[in-house]
VEXDREN-2710 file (C-alpha; in Angstrom, 1 decimal):
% VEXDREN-2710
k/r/px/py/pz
1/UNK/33.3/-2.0/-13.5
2/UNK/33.5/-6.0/-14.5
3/UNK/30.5/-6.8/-16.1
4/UNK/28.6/-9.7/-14.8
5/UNK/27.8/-12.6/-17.2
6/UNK/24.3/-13.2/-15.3
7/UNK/21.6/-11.2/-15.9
8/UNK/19.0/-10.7/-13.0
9/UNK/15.5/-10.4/-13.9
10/UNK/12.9/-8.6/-11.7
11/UNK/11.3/-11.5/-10.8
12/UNK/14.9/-13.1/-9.8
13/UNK/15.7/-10.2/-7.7
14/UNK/12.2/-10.6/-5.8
15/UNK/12.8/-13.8/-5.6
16/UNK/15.9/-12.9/-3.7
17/UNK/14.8/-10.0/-1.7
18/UNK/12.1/-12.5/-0.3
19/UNK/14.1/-15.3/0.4
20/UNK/16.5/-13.4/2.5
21/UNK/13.4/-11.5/3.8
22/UNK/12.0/-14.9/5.4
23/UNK/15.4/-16.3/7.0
24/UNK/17.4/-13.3/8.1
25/UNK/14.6/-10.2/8.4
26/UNK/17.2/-8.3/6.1
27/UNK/14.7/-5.6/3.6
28/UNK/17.0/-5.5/0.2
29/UNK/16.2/-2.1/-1.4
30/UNK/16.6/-1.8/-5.2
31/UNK/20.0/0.1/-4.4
32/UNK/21.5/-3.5/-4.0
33/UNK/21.3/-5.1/-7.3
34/UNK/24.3/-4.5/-8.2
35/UNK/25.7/-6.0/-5.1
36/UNK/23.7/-8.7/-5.3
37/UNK/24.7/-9.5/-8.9
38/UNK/28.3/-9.1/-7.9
39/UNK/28.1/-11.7/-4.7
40/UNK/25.9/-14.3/-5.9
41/UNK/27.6/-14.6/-9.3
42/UNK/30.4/-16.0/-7.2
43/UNK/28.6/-18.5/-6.1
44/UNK/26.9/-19.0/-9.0
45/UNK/30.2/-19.9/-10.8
46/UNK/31.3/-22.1/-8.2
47/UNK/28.2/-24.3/-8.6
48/UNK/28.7/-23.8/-12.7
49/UNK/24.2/-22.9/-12.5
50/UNK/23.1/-21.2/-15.5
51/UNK/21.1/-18.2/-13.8
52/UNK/19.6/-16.8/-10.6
53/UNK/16.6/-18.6/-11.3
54/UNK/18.5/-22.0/-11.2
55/UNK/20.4/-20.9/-8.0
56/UNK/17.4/-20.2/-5.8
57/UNK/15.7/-23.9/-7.2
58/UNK/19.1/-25.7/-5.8
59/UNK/18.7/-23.6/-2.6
60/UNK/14.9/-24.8/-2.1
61/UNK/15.1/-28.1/-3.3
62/UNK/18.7/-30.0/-2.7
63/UNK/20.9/-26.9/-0.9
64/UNK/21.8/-27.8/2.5
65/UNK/22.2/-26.0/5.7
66/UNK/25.4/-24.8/4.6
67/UNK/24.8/-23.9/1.4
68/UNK/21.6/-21.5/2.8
69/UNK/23.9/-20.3/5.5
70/UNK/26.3/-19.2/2.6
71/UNK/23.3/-17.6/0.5
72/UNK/23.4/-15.3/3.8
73/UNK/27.0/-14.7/4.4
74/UNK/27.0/-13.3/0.6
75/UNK/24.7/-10.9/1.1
76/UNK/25.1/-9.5/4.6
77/UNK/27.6/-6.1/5.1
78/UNK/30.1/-5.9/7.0
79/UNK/31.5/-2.5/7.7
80/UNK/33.4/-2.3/11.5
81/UNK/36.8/-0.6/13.4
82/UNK/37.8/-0.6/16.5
83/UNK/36.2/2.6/18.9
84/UNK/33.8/3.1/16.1
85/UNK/31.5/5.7/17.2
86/UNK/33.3/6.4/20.6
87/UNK/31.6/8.1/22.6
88/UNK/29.7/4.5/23.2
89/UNK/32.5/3.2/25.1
90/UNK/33.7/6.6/26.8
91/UNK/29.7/6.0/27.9
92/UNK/30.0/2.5/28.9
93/UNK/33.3/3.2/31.1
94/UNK/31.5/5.2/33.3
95/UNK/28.3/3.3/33.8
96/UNK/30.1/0.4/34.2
97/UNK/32.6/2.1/36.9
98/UNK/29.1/3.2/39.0
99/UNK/28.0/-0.7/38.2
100/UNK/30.9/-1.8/40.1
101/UNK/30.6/0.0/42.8
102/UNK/26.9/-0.7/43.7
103/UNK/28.1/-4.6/43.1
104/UNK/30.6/-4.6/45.1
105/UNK/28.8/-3.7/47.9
106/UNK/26.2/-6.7/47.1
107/UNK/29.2/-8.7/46.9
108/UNK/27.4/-9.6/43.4
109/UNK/31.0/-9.3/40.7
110/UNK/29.2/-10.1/37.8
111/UNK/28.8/-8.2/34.1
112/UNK/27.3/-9.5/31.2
113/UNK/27.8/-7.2/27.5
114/UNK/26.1/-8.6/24.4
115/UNK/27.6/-6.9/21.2
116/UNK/25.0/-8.1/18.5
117/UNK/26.0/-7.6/14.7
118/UNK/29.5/-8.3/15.8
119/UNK/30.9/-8.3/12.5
120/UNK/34.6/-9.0/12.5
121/UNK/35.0/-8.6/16.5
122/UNK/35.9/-5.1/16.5
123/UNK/33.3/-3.7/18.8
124/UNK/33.2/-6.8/21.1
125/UNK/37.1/-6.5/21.6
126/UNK/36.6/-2.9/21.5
127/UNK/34.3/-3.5/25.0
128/UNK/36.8/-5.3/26.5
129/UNK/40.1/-3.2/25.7
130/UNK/38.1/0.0/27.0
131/UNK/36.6/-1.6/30.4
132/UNK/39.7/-3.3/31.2
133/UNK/41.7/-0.8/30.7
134/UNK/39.7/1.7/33.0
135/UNK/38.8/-1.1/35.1
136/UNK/41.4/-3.6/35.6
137/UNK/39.4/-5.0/38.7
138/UNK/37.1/-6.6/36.1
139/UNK/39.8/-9.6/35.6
140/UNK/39.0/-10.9/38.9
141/UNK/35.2/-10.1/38.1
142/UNK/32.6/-12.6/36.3
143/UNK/32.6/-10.6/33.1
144/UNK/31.9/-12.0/29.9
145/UNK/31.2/-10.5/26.6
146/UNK/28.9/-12.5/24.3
147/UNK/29.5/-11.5/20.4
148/UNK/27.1/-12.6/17.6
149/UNK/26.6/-12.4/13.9
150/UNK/24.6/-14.2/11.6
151/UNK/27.2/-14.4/9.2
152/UNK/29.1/-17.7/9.8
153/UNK/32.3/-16.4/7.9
154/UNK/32.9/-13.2/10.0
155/UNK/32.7/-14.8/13.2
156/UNK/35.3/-17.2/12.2
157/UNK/37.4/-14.5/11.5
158/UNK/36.9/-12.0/14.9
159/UNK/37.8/-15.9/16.7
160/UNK/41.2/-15.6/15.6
161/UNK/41.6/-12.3/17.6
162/UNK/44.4/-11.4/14.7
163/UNK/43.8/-8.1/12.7
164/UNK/46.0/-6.1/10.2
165/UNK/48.0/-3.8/11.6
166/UNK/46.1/-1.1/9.2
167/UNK/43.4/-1.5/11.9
168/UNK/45.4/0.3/14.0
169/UNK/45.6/3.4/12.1
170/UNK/44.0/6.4/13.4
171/UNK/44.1/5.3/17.2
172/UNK/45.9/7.3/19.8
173/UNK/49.0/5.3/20.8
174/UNK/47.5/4.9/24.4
175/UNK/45.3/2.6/22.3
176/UNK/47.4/1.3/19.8
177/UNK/49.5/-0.1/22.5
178/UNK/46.9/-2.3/24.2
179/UNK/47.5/-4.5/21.2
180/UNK/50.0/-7.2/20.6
181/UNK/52.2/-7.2/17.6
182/UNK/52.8/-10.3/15.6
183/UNK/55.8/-9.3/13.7
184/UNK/54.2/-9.7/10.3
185/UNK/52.2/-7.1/9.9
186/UNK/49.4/-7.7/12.3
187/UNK/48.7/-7.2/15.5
188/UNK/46.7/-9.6/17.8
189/UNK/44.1/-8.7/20.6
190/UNK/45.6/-10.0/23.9
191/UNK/45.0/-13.3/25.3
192/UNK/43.5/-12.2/28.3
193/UNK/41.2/-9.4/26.8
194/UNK/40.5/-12.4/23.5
195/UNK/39.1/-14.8/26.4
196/UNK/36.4/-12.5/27.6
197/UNK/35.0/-13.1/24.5
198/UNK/32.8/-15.8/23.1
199/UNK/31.7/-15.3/19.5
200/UNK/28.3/-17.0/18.3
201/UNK/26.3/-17.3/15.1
202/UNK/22.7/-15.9/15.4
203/UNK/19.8/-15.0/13.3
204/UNK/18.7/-12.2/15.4
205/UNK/15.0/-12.8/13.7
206/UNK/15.1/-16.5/15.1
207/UNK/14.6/-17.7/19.0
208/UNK/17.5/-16.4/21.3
209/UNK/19.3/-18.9/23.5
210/UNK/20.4/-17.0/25.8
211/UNK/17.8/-15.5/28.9
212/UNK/20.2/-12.4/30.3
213/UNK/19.9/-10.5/31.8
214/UNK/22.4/-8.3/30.0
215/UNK/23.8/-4.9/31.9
216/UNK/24.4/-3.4/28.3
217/UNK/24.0/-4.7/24.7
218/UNK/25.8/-3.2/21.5
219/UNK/23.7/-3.0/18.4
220/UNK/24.4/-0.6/15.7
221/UNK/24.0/-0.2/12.4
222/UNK/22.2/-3.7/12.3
223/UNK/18.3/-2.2/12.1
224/UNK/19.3/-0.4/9.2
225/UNK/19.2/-3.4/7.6
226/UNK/15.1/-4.3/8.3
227/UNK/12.2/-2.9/7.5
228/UNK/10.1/-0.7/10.1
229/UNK/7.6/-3.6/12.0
230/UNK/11.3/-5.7/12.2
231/UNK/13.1/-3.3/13.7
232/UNK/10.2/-2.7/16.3
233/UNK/10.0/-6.2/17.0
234/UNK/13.7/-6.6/17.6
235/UNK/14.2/-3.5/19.5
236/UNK/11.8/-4.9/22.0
237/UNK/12.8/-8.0/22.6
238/UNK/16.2/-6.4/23.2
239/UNK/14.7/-4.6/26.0
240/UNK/13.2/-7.3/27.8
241/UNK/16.9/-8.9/27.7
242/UNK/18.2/-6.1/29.2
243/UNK/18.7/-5.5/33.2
244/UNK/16.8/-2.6/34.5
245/UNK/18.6/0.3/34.1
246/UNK/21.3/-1.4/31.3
247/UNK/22.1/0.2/28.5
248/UNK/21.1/0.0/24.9
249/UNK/23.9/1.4/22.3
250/UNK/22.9/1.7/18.8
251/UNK/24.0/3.1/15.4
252/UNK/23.6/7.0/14.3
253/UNK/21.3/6.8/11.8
254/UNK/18.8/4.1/13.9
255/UNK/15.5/4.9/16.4
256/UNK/13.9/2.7/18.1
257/UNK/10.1/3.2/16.4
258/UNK/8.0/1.4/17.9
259/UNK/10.5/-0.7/19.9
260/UNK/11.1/2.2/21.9
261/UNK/8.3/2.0/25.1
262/UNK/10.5/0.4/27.3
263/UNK/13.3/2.5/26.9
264/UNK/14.3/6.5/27.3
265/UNK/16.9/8.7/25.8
266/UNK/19.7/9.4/27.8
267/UNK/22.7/10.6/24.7
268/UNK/23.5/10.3/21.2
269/UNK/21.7/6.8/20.4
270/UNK/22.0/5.7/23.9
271/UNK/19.1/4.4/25.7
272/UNK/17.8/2.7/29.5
273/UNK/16.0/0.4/30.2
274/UNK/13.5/1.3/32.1
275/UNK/11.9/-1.9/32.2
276/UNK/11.5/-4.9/35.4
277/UNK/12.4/-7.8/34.8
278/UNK/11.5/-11.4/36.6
279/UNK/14.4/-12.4/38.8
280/UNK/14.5/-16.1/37.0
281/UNK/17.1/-15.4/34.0
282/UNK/20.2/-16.7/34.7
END
């Protein structure tokens, strides 16, 4: 392994652990030194600073919005495919088929899916290739995915819709042929799918701008990332987005804690709303 010419201190690395602590909610365990050496020496070169120490000064005193938004993009993970953990949208398919029935005998075509944690757009576009695809009355619908990540850099990059063709492998071909191929080694998401779409940055730990309600709403493996009261919190303010009876999807190795009152089990880290909800959100 390259070694590193900055040395982090204890008191650096707290330093660290608290800042991102206060602006993004994320708990850094000691396990992430290394990492943390590793993605802030980058920086740290850029800027020509002399240590940790003299990074985190800048950042307080002089740094601008960008340069504390790239403080975040440096340390945040981003680990995604496309049909990750599958039986999530084999899930969705169907509650969204029974959705569409009761709608369209309210006249009332509308779907709202937030995918929080988006990462790199794969489980946004994921959504939409799977619902269209069993559900190609939903192009005539008012469907809209919203897709948010509070890492700036990786929502720049799901925008452009355009993946390696790598990402491909390990699908069926059924799915591997809802994808466009560029001819150069990548593969694009369709235009039609790409415009259901619309990627945001958000610190899910500051005020939401968005009131819902939201029939379902993707977020997995993003609670590993905070501490228990956090992931509490966030969980319930999730549920209060949600519609009665929509659908919360998160990762396999989350729970809901103390988050969980408003919601019940109904699979493999899927849960309901069971929550009402004033009839002012738009």
């Amino acid at each position: 392994m390259e070694q590193s010419e900055f040395a982090l201190s204890e008191r650096e690395f707290t330093r660290i652990r608290e800042r991102l602590y206060d602006v993004a909610g994320i708990s850094l365990s000691d396990a992430k030194r290394t990492l943390v050496i590793a993605r802030l020496s980058r920086i740290l070169r850029t800027r020509q600073l002399p240590s940790f120490d003299a990074y985190l000064d800048f950042l307080e005193t002089e740094g601008s919005a960008d340069d504390a938004q790239d403080f975040v993009n440096a340390l945040t993970t981003n680990l995604t495919r496309f049909w990750r953990e599958e039986h999530h949208f084999e899930h969705l398919v169907g509650y969204v088929g029974e959705l569409m029935k009761t709608r369209l005998s309210q006249s009332q075509k509308r779907l709202r899916i937030w995918s929080a944690g988006c990462s790199t757009g794969q489980e946004p576009y994921t959504i939409a290739l799977s619902l269209l695809a069993a559900h190609p009355d939903l192009r005539r619908w008012d469907f809209k995915i919203l897709a948010t990540d509070i890492d700036t850099n990786v929502i720049a990059k799901a925008a452009t819709a355009v993946y390696p063709d790598s990402e491909l492998n390990g699908l069926s071909l059924e799915r591997a042929r809802l994808f466009e191929r560029t001819g150069d080694g990548r593969v694009r998401i369709p235009q039609p799918v790409a415009s259901l779409v619309s990627f945001k940055p958000l610190n899910l730990m500051a005020a939401w701008p968005m009131k819902g309600p939201f029939d379902a709403i993707f977020c997995r493996n993003v609670a590993i990332y905070f501490d228990k009261a956090t992931q509490g919190e966030m969980f319930g303010r999730l549920g209060r987005i949600l519609a009665p009876g929509g659908f919360l999807y998160i990762g396999h190795s989350e729970n809901l804690g103390a988050g969980g009152a408003g919601f019940r089990l109904v699979g493999k880290t899927i849960y309901q709303s069971r929550l009402e909800r004033a009839k002012d959100a738009a």
